[in-house]
Structure formats: C-alpha cells, structure tokens
Backbone as CSV, one residue per row, in Angstrom:
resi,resn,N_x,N_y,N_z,CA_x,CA_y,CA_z,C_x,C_y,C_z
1,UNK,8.889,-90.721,269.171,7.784,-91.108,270.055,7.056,-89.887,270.616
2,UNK,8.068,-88.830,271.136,7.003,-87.856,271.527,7.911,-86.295,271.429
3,UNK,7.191,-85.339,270.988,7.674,-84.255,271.243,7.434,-83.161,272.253
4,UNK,8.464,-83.056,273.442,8.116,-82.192,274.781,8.538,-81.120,274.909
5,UNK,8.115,-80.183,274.994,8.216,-78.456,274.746,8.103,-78.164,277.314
6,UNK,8.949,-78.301,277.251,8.770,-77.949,278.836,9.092,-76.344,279.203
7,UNK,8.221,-75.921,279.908,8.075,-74.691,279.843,9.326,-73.605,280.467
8,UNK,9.522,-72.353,280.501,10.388,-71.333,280.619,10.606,-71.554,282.232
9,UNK,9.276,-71.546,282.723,9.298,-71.404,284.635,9.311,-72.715,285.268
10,UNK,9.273,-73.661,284.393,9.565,-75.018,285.225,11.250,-74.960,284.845
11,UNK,12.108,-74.616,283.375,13.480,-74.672,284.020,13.948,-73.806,284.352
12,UNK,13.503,-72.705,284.926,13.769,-71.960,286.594,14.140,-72.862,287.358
13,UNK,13.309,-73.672,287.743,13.479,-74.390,289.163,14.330,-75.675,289.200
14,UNK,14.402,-76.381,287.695,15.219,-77.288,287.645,16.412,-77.453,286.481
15,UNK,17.264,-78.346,286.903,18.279,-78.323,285.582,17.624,-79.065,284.526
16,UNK,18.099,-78.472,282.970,17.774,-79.190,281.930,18.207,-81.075,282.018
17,UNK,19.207,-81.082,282.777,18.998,-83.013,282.732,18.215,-83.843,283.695
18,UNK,17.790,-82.636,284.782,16.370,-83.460,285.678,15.203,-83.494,284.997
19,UNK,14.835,-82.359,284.228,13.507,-82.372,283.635,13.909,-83.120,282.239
20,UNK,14.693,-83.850,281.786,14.434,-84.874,280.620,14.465,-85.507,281.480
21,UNK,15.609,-86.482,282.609,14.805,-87.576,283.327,13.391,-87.871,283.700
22,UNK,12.496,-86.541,284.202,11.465,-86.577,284.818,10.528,-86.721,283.464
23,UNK,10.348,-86.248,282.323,10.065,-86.570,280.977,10.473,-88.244,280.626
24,UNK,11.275,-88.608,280.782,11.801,-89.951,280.642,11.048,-91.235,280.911
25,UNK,10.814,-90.902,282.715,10.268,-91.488,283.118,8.291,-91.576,282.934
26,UNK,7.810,-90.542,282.287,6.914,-90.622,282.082,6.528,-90.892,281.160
27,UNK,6.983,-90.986,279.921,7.412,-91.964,278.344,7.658,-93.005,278.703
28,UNK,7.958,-93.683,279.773,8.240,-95.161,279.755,7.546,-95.853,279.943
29,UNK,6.042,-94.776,281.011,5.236,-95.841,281.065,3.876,-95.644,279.565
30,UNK,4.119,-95.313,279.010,3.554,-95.016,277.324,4.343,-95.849,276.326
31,UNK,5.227,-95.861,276.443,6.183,-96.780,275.621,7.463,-97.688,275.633
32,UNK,8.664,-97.385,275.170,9.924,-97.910,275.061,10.513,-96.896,274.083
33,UNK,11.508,-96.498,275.010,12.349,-95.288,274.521,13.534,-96.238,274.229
34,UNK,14.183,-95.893,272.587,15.203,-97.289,272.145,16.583,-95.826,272.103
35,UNK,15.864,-94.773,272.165,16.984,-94.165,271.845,17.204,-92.461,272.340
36,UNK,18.359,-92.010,272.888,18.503,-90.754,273.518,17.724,-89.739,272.991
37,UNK,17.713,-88.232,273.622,16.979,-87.448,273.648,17.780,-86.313,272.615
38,UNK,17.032,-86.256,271.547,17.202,-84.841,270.660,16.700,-83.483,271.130
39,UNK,17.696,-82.832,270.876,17.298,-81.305,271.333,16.648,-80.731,269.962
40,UNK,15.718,-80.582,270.079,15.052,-79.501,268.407,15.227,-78.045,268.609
41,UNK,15.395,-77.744,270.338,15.621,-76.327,270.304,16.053,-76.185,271.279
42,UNK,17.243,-74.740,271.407,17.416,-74.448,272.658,17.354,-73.054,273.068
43,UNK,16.986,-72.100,274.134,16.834,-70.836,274.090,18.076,-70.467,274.911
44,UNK,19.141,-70.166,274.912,20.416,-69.712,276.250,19.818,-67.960,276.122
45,UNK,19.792,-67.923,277.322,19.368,-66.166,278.052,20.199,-66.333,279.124
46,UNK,20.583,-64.541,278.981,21.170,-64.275,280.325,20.474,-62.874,280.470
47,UNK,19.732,-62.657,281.603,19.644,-61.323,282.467,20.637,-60.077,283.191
48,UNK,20.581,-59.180,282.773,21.309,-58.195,283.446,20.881,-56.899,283.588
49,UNK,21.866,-56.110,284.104,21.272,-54.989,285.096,22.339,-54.049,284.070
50,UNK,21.970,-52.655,283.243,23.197,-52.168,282.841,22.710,-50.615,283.279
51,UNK,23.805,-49.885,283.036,23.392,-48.133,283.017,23.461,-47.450,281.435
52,UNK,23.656,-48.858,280.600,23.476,-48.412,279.126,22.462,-47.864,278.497
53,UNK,22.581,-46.934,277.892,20.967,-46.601,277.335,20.823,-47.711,276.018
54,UNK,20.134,-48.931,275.986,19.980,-49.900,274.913,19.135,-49.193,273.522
55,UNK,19.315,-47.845,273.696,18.698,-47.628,272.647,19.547,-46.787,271.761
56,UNK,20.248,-46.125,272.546,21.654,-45.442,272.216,21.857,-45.451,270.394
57,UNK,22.222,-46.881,270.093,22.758,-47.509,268.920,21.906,-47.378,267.749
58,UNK,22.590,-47.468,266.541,21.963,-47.700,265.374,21.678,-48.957,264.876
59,UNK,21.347,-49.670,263.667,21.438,-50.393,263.395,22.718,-51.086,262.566
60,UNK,23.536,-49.976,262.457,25.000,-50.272,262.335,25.790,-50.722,262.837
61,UNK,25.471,-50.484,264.010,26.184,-50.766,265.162,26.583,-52.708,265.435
62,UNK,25.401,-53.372,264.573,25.137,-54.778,265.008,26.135,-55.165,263.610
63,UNK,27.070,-56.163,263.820,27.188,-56.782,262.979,26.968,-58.478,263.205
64,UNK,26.327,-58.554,261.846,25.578,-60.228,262.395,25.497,-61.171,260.808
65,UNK,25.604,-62.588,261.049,24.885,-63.409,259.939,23.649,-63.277,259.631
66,UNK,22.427,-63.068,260.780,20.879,-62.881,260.316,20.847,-61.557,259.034
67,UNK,19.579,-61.606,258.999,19.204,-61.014,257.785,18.530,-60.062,258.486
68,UNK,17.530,-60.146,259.533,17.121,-59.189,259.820,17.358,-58.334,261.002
69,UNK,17.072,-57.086,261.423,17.786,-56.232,262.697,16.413,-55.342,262.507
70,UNK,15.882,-55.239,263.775,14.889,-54.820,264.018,14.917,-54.284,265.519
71,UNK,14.672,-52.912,265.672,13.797,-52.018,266.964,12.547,-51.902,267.132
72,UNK,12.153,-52.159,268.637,10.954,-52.248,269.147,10.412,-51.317,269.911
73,UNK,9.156,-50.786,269.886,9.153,-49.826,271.133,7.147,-50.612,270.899
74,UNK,6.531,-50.278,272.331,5.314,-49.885,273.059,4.998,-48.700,273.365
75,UNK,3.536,-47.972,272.938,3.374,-46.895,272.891,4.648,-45.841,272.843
76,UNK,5.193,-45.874,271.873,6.456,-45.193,272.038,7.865,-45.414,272.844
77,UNK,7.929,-46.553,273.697,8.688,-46.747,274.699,9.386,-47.780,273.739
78,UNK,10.630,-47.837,274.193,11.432,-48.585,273.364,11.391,-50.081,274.216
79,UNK,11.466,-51.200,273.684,11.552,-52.223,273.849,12.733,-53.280,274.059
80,UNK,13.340,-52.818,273.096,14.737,-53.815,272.382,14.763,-54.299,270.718
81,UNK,16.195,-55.358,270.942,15.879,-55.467,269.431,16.191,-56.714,269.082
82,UNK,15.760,-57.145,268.062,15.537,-58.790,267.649,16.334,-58.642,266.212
83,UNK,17.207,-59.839,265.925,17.609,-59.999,264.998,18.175,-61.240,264.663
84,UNK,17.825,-61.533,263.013,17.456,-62.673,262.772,16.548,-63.936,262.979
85,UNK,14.912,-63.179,263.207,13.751,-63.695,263.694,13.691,-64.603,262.457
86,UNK,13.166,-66.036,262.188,12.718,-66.565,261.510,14.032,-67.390,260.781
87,UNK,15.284,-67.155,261.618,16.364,-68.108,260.912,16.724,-69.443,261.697
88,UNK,17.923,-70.216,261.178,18.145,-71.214,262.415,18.974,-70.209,263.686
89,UNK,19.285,-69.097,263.489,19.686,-68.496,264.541,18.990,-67.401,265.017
90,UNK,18.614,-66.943,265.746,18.135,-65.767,266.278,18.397,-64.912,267.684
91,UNK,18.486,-63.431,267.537,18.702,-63.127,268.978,17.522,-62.419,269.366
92,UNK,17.349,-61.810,270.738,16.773,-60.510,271.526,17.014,-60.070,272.385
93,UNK,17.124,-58.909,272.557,17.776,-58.127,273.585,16.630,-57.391,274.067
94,UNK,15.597,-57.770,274.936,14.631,-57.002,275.522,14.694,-56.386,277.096
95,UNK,14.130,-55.439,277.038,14.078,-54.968,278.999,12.820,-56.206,279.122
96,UNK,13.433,-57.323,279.912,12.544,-58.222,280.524,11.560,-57.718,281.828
97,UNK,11.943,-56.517,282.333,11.627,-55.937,283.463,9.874,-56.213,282.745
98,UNK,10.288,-54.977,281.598,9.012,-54.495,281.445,7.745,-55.541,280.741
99,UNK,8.401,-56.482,280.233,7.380,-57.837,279.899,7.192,-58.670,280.608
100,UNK,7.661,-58.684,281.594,6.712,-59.590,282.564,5.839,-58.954,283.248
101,UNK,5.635,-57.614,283.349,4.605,-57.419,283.852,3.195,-57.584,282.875
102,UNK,3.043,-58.139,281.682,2.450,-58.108,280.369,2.309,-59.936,280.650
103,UNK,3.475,-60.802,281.035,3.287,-61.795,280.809,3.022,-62.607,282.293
104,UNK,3.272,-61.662,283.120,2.960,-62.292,284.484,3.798,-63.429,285.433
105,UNK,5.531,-63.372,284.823,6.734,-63.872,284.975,7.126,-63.459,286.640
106,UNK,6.461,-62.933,287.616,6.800,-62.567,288.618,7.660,-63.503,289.449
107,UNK,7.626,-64.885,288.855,8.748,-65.659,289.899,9.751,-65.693,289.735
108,UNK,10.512,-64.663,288.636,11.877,-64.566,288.268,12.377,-63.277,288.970
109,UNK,11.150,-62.602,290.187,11.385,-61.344,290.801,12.279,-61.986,291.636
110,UNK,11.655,-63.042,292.186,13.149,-63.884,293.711,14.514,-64.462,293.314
111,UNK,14.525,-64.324,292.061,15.373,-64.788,291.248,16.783,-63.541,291.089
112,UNK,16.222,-62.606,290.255,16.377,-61.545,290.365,17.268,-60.971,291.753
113,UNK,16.370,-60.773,292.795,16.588,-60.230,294.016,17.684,-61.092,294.705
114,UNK,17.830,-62.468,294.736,19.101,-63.322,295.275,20.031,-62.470,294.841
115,UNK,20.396,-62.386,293.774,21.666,-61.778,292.925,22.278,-60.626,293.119
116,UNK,21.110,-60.009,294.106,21.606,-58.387,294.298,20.662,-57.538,293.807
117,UNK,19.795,-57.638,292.731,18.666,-56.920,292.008,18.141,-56.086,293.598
118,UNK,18.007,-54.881,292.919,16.719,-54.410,293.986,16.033,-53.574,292.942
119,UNK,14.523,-53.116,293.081,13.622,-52.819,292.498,13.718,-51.492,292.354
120,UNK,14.296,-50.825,293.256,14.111,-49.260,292.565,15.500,-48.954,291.746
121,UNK,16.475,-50.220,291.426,17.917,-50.100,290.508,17.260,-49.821,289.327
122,UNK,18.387,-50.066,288.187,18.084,-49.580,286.778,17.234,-51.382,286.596
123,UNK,16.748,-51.186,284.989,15.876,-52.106,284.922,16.583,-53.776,284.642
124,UNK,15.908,-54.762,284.253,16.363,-55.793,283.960,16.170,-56.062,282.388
125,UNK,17.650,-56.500,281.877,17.417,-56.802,280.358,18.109,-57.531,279.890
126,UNK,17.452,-58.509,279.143,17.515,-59.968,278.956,17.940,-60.278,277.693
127,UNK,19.073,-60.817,277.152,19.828,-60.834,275.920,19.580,-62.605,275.707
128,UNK,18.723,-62.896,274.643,18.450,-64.376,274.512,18.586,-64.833,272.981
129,UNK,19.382,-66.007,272.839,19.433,-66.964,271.627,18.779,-67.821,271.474
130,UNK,18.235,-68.170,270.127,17.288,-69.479,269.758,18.366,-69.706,269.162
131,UNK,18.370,-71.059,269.188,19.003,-71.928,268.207,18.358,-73.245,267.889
132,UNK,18.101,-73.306,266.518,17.148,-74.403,266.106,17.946,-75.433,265.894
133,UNK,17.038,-76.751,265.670,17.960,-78.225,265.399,18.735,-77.964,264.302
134,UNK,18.349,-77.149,262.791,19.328,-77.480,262.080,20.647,-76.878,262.315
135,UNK,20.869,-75.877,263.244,21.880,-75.088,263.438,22.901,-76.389,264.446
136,UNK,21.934,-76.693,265.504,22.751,-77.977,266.267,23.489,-78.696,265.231
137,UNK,22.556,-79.335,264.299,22.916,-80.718,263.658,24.401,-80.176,262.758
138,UNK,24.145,-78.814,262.657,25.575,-78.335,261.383,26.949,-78.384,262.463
139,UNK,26.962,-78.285,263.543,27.772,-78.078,264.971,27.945,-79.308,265.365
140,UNK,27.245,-80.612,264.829,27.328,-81.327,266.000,26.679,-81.994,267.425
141,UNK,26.016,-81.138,267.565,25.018,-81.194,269.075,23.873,-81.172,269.012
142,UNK,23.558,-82.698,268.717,22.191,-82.985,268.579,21.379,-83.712,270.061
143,UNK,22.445,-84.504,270.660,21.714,-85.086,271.883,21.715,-83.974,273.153
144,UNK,21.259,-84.197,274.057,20.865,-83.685,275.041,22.473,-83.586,275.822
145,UNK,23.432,-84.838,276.174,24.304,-84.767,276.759,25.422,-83.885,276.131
146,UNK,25.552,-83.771,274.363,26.586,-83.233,273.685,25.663,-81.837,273.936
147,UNK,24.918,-81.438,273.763,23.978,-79.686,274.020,24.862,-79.068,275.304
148,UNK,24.632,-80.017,276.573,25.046,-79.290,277.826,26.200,-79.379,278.081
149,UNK,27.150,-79.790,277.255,28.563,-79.974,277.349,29.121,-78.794,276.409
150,UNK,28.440,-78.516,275.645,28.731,-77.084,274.667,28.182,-75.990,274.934
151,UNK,27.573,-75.797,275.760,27.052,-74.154,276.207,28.165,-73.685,275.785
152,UNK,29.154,-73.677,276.118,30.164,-72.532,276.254,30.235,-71.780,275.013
153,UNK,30.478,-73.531,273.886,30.852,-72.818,272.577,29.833,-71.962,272.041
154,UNK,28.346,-72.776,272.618,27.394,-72.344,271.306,27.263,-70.676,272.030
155,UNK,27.518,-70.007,272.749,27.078,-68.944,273.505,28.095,-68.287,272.532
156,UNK,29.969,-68.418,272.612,31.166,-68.260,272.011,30.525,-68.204,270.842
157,UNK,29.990,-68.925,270.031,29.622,-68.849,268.896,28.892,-67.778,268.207
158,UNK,27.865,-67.859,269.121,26.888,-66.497,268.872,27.177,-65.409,269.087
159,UNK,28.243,-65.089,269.687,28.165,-63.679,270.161,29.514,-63.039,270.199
160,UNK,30.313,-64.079,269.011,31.626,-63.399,268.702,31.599,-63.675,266.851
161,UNK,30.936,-64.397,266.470,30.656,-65.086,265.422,29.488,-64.372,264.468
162,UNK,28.223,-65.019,265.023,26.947,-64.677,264.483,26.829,-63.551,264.716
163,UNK,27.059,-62.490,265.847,26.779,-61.525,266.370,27.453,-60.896,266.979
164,UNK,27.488,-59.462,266.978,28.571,-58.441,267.766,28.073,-57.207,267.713
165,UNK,28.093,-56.151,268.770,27.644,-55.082,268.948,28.973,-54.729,268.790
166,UNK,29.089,-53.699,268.312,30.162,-52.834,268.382,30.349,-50.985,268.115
167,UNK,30.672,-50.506,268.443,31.347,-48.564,268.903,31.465,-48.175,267.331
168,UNK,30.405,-47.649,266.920,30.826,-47.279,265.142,31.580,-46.071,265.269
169,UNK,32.505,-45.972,264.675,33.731,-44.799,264.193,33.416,-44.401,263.031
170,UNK,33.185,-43.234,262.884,32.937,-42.420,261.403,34.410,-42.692,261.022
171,UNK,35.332,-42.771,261.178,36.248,-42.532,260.679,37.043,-43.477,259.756
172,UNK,36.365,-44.760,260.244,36.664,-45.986,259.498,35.682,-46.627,258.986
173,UNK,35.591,-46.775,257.620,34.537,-47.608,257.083,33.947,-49.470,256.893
174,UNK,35.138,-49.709,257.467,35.455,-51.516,257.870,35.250,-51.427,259.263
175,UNK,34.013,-51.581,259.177,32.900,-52.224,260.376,33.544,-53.197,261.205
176,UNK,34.002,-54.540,260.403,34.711,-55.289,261.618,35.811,-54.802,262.315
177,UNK,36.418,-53.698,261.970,37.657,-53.125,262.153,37.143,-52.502,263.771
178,UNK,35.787,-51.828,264.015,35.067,-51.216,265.105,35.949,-51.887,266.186
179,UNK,35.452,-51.219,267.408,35.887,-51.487,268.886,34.556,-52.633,269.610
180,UNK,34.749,-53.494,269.887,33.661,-54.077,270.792,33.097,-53.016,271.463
181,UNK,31.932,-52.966,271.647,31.090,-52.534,272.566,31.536,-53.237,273.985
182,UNK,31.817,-52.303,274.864,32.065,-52.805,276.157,30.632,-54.038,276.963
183,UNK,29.369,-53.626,276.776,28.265,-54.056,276.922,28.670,-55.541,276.791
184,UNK,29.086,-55.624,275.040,28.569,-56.815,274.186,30.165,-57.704,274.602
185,UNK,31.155,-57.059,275.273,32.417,-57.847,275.786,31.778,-58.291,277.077
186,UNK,31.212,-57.854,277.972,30.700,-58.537,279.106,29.733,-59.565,279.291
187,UNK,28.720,-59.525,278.215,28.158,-60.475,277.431,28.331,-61.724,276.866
188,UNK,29.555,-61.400,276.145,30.512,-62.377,275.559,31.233,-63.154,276.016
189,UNK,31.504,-63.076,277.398,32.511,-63.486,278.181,32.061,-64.306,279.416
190,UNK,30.403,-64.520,279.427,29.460,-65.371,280.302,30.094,-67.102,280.416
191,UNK,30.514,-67.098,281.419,31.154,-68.548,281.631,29.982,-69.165,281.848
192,UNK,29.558,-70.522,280.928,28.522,-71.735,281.078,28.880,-72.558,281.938
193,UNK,30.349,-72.740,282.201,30.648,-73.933,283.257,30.714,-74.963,282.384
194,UNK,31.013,-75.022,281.246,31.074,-76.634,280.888,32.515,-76.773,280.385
195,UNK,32.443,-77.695,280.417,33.695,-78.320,279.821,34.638,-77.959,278.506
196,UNK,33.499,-78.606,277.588,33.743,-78.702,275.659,33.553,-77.425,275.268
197,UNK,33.991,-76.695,274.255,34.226,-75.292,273.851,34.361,-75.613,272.423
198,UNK,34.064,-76.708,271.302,34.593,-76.817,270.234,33.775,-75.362,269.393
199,UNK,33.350,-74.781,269.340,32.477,-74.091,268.255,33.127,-72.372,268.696
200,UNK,33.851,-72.696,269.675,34.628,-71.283,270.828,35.487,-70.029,269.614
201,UNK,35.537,-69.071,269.315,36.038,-68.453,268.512,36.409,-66.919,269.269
202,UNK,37.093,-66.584,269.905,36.854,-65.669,271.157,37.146,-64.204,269.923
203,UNK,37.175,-63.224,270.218,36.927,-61.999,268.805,38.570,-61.697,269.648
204,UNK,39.550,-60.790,269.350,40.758,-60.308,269.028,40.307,-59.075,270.710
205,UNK,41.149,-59.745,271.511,41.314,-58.521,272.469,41.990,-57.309,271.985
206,UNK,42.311,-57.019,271.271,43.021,-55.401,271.128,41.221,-54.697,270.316
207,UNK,40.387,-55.075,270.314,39.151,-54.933,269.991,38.457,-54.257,270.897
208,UNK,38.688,-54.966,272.110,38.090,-54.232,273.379,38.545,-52.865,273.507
209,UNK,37.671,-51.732,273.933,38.222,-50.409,274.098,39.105,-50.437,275.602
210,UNK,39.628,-49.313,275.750,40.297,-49.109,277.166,39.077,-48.880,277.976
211,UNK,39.908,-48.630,279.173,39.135,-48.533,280.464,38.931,-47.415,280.366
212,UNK,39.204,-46.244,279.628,38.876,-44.944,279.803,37.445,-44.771,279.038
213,UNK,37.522,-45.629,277.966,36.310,-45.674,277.206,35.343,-46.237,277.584
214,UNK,35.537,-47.226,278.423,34.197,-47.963,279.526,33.465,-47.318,280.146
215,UNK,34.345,-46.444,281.249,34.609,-45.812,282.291,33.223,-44.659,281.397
216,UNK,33.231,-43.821,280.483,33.070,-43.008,279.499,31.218,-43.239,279.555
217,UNK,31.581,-44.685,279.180,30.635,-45.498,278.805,29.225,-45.782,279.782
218,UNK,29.908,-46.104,280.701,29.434,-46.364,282.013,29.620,-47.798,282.056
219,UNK,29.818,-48.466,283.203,30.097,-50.444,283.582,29.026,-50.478,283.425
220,UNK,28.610,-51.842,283.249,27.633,-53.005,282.701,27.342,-53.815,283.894
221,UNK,26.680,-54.298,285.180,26.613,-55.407,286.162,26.031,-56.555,285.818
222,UNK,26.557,-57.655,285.702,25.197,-58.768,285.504,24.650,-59.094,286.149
223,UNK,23.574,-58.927,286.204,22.572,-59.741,287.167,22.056,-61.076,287.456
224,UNK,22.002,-62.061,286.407,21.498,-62.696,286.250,22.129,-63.700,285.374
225,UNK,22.326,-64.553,285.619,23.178,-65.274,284.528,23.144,-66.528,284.342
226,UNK,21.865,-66.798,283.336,21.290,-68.226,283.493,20.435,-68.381,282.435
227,UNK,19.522,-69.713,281.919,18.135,-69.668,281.259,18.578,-70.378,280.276
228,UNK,17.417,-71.419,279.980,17.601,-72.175,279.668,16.126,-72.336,278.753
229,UNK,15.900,-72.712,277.632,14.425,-72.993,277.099,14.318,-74.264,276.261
230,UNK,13.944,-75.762,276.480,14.808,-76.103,275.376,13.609,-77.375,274.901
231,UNK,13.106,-77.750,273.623,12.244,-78.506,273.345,12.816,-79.665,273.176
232,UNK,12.509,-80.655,273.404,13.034,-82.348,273.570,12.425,-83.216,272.244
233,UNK,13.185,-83.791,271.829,12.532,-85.232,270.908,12.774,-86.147,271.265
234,UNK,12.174,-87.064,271.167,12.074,-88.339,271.792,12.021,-89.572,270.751
C-alpha cells in the first residue's frame, strides 16, 4: 500500500515503533492495512568520541565480506571510509562532526552534549550500517517487531562477521589470525538492549590485545550510542 522513508531527525526524537504507529495511523485513513509492517531498510549508527587517528590504517587492516574499501578525504582532509557501498550490506565510518556542518544536522549538537560531548574535545565519528531487505529476509527479520528484537544480533553480525578492523602484524600473514583493533572491540561490544541475539557470533577474546597495547593505543570513549534510519513497507 505504501512505501515510508521517515527521516534521520524525526528518529532522533522518537522510537522506531512510535513513528510506524504514527505512520499507521495515517494509512488508515487512506486505506486498510491487512497486514504488518516490512522493514526494506535499516541504518544502525553509533556516534563516538575517540583519540584514534581514523586514518592511521591501511586498507588491510579491514577485513570484510563487501567488495569494496574505500578512503575519503575533502580538499585533502580525510573523511573516513565506506565499505561495501552498493551491496545488501554496507558500512561508514565518517567524522560526523565535520558533515553536518555541510548538511546542517545541528540538532544532534544537544544530543551530543547530554552525553558529555563538549565542543572544544576531539571530534565526533559516526560508524553506520545499511542493511537492505534482502540481507533481513536471508536472517529472518523482515517485520518491524522481529527487526527491533534483533538489534543486537544484526549489529553482532556486522561487526564480528561482515566486518573487523584489526592491528596488522608483518609478521604473520593470516590476517584473521591479527589482534582486534581495540577501537573496533569497543564498537563491537555496543549493547542494543534487546532481547533476541540469533545472528550473535561474538569474534574469540584471546583476539583482543592487552591493556598495555590499548593503553599504547590510546582508549576509545563513546559518545553516543544510538540511530536508527529505517524505510517501512506497508
């Protein structure tokens, strides 16, 4: 009956199952809805605050299912990096700081600032997944109620599974063999709050480096730990 694309800054302000009710109710008076709400897409982002230099890395460094791995920069300034644009999965890891001032996102500054953010800290950078319907439908989680009951996994999924940053060692040539990136363990480890975990695959703690190597590294803070983008079928 209808396809609803609800925007990035309206679910700021509300949860993904108020704004399909509030969608719901406004399809009803257009039609007769015989049947629940399909997710065709969902975006999970989380914001954070690190002392990492995100540019540090190679492209070795990523190991992933996508096909593609790509660095960004503006007038020379580095951006972040996207990989696997154009699949049913995709990531990005951008300084969000610096695109909203381009896109004019300023109401995620109060957002931000609740959490602890203050403006003259290091910047804000925003690690986000698409996941398209056919990727749902291969998982399982096609309705709206089975979607928000699996955050956990599909996050678990992506980012121990599809995707992993990890500490390249010249010394070993078996890549999966690498150390997690401390970054991409703090990342990884974002509790959704839900319940169901079926798609959950957690990567081998003796993976994680020590604390001396963190420490080395510099800690990671999150800032932000939320976001939601998600297109509706009806």
């Amino acid at each position: 009956m209808a396809y609803v694309k609800p925007s990035s800054r309206y679910l700021c302000s509300i949860k993904p199952a108020e704004a399909e009710k509030h969608l719901r109710h406004i399809l009803n008076e257009l039609g007769t809805l015989e049947s629940s709400t399909h997710v065709s897409r969902i975006n999970l982002c989380a914001d954070f605050v690190s002392h990492e230099n995100i540019e540090s890395w190679g492209r070795e460094a990523w190991i992933t299912r996508g096909k593609k791995i790509d660095a960004h920069a503006i007038n020379e300034k580095f951006t972040g990096w996207s990989i696997g644009l154009g699949g049913k999965i995709s990531c990005r890891l951008y300084n969000k700081l610096l695109e909203i001032h381009t896109s004019s996102r300023t109401d995620l500054i109060p957002l931000w600032k609740e959490t602890g953010w203050q403006e003259d800290g290091p910047s804000i950078w925003r690690v986000e997944f698409q996941l398209m319907r056919d990727m749902l439908a291969e998982h399982g989680s096609i309705g709206l109620d089975g979607v928000l009951s699996n955050l956990n996994g599909l996050w678990n999924y992506t980012t121990t599974e599809w995707l992993r940053l990890m500490l390249p060692n010249p010394d070993d040539q078996t890549r999966t063999r690498w150390s997690i990136h401390p970054l991409w363990g703090y990342i990884s480890s974002i509790d959704w709050e839900t319940n169901k975990s079926p798609l959950s695959r957690s990567f081998k703690a003796t993976q994680i480096p020590g604390d001396k190597r963190i420490l080395t590294l510099g800690a990671s803070s999150m800032a932000c730990l939320y976001g939601e983008a998600w297109h509706y079928r009806f």
